[in-house]
C-alpha positions as CSV (number, residue, x, y, z in Angstrom):
1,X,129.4,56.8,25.4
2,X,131.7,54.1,26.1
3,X,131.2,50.9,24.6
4,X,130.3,47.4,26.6
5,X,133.3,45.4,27.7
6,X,133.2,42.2,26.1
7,X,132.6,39.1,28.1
8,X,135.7,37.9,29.0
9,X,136.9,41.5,30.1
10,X,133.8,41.8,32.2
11,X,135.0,38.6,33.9
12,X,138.3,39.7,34.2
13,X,137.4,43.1,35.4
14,X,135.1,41.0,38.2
15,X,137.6,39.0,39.2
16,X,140.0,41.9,39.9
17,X,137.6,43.2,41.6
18,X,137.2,40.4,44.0
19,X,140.4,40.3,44.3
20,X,141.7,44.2,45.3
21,X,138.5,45.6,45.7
22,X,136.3,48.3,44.1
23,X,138.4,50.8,46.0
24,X,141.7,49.4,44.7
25,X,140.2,48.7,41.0
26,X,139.1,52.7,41.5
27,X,142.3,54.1,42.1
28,X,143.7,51.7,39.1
29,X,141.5,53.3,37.0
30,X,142.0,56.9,37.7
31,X,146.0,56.2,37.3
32,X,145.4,54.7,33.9
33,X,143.3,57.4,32.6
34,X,145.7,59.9,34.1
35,X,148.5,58.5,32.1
36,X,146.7,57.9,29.1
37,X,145.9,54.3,29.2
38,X,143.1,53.0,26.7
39,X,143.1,49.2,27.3
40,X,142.1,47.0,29.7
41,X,145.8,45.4,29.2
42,X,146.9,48.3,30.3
43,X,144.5,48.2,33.5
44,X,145.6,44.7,33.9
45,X,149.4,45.7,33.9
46,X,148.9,47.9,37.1
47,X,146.6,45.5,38.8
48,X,149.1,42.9,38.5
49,X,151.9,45.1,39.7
50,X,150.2,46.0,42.9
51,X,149.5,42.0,43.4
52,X,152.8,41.1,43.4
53,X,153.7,43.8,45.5
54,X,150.7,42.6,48.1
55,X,148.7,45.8,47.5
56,X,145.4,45.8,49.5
57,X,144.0,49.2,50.5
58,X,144.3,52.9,48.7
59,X,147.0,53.5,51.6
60,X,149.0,50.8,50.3
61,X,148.8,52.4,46.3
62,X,149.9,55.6,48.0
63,X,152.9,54.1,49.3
64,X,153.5,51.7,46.5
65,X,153.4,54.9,44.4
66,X,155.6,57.1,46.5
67,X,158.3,54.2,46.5
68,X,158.3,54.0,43.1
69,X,158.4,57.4,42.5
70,X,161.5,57.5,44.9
71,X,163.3,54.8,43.3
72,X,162.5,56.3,39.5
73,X,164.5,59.6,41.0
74,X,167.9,57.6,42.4
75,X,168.4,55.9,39.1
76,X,168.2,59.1,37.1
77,X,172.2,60.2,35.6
78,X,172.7,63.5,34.6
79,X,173.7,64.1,31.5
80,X,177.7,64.4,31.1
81,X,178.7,67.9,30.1
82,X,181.3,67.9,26.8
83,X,184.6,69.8,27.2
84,X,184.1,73.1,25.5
85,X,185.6,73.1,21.9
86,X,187.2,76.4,22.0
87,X,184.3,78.1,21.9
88,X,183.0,76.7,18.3
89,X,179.0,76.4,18.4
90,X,178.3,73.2,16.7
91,X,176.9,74.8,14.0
92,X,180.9,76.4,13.3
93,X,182.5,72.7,13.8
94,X,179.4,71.5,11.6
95,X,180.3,73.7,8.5
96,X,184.2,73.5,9.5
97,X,183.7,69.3,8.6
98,X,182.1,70.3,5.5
99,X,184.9,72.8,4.7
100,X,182.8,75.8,4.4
């Protein structure tokens, strides 16, 4: 059983509620547990990302989401492949340092 949220969480909680809605405050919920959030900071965190970004309805959070999503995947780099070393594993040039 979960415990009670204190009472300035509870008031907090409300007041996100007001604000976004249950519907909104729902779906902030569900992502937090899906990525293993445990705190109400946590809740907070998202809540206050999908203010700024004028987040109203679960349509908007779907498209919030996707966006981010999109923009995570542009800014990824691939990893640089190293010029072979003549065929060596690094465990060879490993031991070749240490002159065995």
């Amino acid at each position: 059983m979960l415990g009670e949220l204190s009472p300035l969480v509870k008031n907090e909680f409300l007041k996100w509620c007001r604000k976004l809605g249950e519907a909104v405050m729902l779906e902030a919920i569900k992502i937090m547990v899906k990525n293993n959030g445990r705190t109400f900071r946590y809740l907070e965190k998202i809540l206050q990302e999908w203010s700024v970004a004028q987040v109203r309805s679960v349509d908007d959070i779907q498209a919030h989401e996707r966006l981010k999503s999109a923009a995570r995947r542009d800014t990824t780099v691939p990893f640089q492949k190293k010029p072979s070393s003549g065929g060596l594993s690094i465990f060879d040039e490993l031991r070749a340092g240490v002159g065995l």
